[in-house]
C-alpha positions as a LaTeX table, in Angstrom:
\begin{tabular}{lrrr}
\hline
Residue & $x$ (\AA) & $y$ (\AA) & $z$ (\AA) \\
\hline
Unk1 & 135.66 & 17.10 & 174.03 \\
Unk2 & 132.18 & 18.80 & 172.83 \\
Unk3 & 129.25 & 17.21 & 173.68 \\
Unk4 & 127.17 & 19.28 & 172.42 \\
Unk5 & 125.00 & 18.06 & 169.05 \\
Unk6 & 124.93 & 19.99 & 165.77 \\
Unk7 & 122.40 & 19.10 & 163.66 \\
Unk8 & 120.79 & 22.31 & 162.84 \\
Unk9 & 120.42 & 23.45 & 158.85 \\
Unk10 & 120.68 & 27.15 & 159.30 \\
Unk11 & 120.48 & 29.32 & 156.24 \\
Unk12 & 118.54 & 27.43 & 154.11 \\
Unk13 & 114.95 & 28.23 & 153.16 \\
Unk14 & 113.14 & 25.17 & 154.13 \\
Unk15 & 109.86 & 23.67 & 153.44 \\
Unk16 & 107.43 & 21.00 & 154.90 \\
Unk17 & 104.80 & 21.80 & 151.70 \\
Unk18 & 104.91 & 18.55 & 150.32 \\
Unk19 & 102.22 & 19.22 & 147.50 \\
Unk20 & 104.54 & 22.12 & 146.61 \\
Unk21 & 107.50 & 19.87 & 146.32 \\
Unk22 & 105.39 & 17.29 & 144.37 \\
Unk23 & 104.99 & 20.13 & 141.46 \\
Unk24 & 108.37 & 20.87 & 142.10 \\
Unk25 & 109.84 & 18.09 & 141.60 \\
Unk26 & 108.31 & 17.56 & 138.17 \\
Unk27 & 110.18 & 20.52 & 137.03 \\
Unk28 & 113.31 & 20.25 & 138.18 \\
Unk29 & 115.66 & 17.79 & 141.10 \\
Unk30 & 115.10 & 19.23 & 144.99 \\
Unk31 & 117.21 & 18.66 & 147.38 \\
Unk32 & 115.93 & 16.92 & 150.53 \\
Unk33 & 116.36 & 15.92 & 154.18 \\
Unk34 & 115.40 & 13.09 & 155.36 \\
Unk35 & 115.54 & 10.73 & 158.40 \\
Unk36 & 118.03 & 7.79 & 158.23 \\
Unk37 & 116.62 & 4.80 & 159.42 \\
Unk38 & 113.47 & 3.93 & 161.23 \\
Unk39 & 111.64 & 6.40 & 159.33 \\
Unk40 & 108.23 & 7.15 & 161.48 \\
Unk41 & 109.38 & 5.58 & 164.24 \\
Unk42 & 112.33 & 7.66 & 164.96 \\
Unk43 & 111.65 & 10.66 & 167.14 \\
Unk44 & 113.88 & 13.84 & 167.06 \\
Unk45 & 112.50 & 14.93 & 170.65 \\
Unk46 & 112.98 & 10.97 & 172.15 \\
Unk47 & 116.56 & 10.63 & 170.55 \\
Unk48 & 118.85 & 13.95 & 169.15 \\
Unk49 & 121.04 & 11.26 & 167.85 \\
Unk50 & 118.58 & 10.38 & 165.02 \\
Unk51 & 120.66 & 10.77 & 162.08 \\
Unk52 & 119.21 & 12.59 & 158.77 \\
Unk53 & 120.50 & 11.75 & 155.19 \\
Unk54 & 120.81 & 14.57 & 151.90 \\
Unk55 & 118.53 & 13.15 & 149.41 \\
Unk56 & 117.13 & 14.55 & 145.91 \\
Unk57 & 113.82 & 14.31 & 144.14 \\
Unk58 & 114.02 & 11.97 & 141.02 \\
Unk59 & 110.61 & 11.91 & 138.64 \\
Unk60 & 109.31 & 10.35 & 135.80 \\
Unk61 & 106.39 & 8.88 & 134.40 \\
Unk62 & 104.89 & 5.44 & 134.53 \\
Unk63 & 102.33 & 3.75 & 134.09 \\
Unk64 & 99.42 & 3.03 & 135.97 \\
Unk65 & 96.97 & $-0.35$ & 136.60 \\
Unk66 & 94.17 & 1.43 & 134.27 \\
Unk67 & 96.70 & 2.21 & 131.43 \\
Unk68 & 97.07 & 5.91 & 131.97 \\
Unk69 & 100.72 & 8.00 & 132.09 \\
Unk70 & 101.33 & 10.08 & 135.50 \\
Unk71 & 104.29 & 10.99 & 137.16 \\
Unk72 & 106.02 & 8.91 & 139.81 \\
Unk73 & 108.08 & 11.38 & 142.24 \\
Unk74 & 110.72 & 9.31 & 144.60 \\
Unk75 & 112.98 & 10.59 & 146.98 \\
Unk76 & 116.32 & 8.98 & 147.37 \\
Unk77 & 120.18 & 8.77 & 148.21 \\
Unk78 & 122.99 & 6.69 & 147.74 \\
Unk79 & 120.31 & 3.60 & 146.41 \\
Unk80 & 118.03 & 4.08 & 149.23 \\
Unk81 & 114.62 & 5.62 & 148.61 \\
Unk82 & 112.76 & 7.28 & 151.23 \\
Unk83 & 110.12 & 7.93 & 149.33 \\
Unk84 & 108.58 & 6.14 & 146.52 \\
Unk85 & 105.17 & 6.94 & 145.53 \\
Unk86 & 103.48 & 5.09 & 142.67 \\
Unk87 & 101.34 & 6.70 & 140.06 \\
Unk88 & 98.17 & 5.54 & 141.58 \\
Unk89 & 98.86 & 6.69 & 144.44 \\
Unk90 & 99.39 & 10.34 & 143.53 \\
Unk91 & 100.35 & 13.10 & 145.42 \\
Unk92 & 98.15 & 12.11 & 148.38 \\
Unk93 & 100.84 & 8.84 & 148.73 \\
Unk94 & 103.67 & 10.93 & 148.06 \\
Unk95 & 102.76 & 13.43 & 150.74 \\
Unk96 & 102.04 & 10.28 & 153.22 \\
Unk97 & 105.55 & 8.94 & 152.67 \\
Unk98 & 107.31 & 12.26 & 152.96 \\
Unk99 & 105.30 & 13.09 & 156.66 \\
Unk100 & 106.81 & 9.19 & 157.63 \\
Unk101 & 110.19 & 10.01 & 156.36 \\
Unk102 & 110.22 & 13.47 & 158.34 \\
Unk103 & 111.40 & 14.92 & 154.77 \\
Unk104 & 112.12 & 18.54 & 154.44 \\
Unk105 & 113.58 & 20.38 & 151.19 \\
Unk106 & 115.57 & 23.40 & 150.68 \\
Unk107 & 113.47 & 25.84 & 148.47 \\
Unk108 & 115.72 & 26.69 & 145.50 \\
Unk109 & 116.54 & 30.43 & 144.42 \\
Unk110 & 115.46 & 30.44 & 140.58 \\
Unk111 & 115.98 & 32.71 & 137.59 \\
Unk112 & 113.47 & 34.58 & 136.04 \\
Unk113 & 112.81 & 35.40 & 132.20 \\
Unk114 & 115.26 & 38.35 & 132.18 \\
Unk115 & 118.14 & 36.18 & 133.38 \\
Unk116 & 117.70 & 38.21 & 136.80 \\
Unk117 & 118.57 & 35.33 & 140.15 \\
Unk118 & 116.02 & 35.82 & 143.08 \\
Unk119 & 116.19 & 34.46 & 146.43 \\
Unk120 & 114.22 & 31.17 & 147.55 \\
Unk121 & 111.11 & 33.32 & 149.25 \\
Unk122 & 111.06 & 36.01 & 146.62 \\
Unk123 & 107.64 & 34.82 & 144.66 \\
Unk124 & 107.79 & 37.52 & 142.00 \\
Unk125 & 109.96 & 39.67 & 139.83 \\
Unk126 & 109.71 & 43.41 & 140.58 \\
Unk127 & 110.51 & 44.73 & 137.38 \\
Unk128 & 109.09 & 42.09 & 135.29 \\
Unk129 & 106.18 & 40.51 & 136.92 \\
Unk130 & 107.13 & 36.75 & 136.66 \\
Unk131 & 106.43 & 34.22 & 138.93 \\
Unk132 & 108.40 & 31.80 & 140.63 \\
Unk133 & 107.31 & 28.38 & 138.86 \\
\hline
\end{tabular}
């Protein structure tokens, strides 16, 4: 029997920039990790048995008390969202929520203008000088 714990995502480009993943997000789904349960309270150090749940980045715009559009980003899985700011509360709620919910994302590869695929921490093309969005 192993008792050793595997919980490591190795591989993957990953981010804590949650005002990063807020622009994101408004562009296209991320994919997310987040704790399961307990949210703030849980402690990766305290207990390596806290479990962590695959979630994606769902936005779209609402409404807001003064009668203004902005965008509403919520992370979620499976019906449960980990992450749910409102409009008023911007990105400055969404990046409070994502710190309580421990959330990290995997920084997507994209495709520049010339159909060309770069890796997630390649920033700019080489040959044609565009920038990741």
């Amino acid at each position: 029997m192993n008792d050793d714990l595997v919980r490591d995502l190795s591989g993957y480009t990953m981010s804590r920039d949650y005002r990063r993943l807020w622009n994101l997000a408004q562009v296209q789904s991320v994919v997310c990790v987040v704790d399961y349960g307990g949210g703030a309270q849980r402690d990766l150090d305290a207990d390596p048995y806290v479990c962590r749940d695959v979630a994606h980045t769902i936005c779209h715009s609402s409404w807001t008390p003064s009668g203004e559009r902005a965008p509403s980003v919520n992370v979620s899985a499976r019906g449960i969202c980990y992450v749910g700011a409102m409009p008023e509360e911007g990105v400055e709620g969404f990046v409070r929520q994502a710190e309580a919910a421990n959330l990290e994302w995997i920084v997507p590869a994209w495709i520049c203008g010339c159909g060309d695929h770069h890796a997630a921490d390649v920033d700019e093309h080489p040959d044609c000088g565009e920038a990741r969005p």
